[in-house]
C-alpha positions as CSV (number, residue, x, y, z in Angstrom):
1,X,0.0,0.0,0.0
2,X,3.1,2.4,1.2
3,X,4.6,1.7,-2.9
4,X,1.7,2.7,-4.3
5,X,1.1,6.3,-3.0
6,X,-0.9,5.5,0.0
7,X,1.0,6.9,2.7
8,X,-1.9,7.1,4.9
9,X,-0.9,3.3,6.2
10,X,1.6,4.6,8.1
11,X,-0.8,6.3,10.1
12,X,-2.9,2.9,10.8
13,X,-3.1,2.3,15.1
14,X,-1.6,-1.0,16.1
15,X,0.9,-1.7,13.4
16,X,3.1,-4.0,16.0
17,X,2.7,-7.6,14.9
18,X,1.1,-6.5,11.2
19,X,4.8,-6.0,10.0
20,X,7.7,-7.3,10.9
21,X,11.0,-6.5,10.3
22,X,10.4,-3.1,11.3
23,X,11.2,-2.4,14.8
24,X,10.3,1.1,16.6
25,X,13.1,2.7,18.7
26,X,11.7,4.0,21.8
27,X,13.3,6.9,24.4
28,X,10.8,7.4,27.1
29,X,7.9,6.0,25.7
30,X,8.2,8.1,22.7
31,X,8.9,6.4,18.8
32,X,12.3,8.5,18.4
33,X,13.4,6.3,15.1
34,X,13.0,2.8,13.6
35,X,15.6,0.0,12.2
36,X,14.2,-2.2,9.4
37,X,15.5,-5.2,8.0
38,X,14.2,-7.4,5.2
39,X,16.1,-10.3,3.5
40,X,14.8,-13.7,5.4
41,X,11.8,-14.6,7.2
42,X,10.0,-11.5,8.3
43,X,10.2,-13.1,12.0
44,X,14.3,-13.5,12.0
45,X,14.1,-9.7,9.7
46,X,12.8,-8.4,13.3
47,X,15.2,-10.3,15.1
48,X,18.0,-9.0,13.7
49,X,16.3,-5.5,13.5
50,X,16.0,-5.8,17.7
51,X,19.6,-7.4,18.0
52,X,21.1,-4.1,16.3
53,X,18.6,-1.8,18.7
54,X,20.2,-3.4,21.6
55,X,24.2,-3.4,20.1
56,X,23.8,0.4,20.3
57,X,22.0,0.4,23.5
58,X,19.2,1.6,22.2
């Protein structure tokens, strides 16, 4: 939906579990940035998307 001009996705409530891969990066409760990853199984993409989160203490 994103690819094809509707931007207005992003702005869906609830996205955790609808996507993976993506992985928010929080700073007192706030959304301050995101890491995504995509390559394997959307599962191990979010994996690896949390592992590099945590390697910069994130």
């Amino acid at each position: 939906m994103i690819n094809a001009g509707r931007y207005s996705f992003l702005s869906a409530p609830a996205l955790q579990g609808m996507l993976e891969g993506g992985v928010p990066i929080l700073r007192d409760g706030q959304v301050v940035g995101a890491v995504g990853v995509s390559g394997a199984k959307s599962s191990e993409d979010a994996e690896v998307a949390r592992a590099g989160i945590a390697a910069l203490s994130l």
